[in-house]
C-alpha distance (Angstrom), angle and dihedral (degrees) to the residues before:
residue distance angle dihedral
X1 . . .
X2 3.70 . .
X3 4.00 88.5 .
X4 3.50 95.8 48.5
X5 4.61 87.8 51.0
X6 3.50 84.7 43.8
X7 3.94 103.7 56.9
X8 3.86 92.2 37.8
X9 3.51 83.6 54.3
X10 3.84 92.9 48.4
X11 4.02 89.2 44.4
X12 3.53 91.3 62.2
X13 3.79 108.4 44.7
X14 3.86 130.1 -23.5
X15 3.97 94.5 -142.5
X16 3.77 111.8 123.5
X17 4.17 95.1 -122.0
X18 3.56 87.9 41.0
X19 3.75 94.2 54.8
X20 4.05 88.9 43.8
X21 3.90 89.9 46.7
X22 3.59 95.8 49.8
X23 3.74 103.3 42.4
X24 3.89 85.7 50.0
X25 3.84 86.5 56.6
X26 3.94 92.7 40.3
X27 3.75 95.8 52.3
X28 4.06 95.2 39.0
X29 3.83 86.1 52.6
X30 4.35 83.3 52.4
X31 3.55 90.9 57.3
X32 3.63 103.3 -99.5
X33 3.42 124.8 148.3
X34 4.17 109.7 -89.2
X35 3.73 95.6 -151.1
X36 3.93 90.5 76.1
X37 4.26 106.7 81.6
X38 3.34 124.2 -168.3
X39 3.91 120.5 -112.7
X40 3.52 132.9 -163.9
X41 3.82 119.6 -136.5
X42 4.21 91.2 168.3
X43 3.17 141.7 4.3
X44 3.92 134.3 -178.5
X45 3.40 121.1 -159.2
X46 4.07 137.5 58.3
X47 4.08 123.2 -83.9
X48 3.79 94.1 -84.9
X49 3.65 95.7 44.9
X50 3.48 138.7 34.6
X51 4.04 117.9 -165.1
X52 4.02 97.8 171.9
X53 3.61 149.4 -1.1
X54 3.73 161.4 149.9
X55 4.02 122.6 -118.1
X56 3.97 128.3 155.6
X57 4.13 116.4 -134.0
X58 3.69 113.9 -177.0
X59 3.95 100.1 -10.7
X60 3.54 87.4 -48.4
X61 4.22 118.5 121.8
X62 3.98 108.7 -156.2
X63 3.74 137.5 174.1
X64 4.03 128.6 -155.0
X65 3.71 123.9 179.7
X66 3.72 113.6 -174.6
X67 3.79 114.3 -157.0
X68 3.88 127.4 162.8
X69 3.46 95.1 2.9
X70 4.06 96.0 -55.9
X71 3.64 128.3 122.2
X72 3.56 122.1 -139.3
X73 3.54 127.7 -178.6
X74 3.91 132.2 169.8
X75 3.87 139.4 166.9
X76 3.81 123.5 -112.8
């Protein structure tokens, strides 16, 4: 489910608080619970675009990188 947040988020605008701000929305609207926020710990990329990074949702630490038009996203 955090995929699926994270590419809406992505289709929409690539700016870091947009992205945050509209995977909060996405995964409220899924049912999860809205007391978990999303925060940033790194993030690669300029304020327009964002290529790659490292946030923590619920406990959870992931990294995406987004190169060539493909979405990957993994849990560390």
């Amino acid at each position: 489910m955090v995929k699926r947040a994270l590419k809406y988020a992505l289709t929409i605008s690539e700016d870091p608080t947009e992205i945050k701000k509209n995977m909060e929305k996405y995964l409220a609207a899924a049912g999860y619970d809205q007391r978990y926020k999303l925060k940033w710990r790194a993030i690669s990329g300029s304020s327009k675009h964002t290529f790659s990074g490292i946030f923590e949702y619920a406990g959870q630490r992931y990294y995406f990188s987004k190169a060539l038009g493909k979405l990957e996203l993994e849990r560390i």
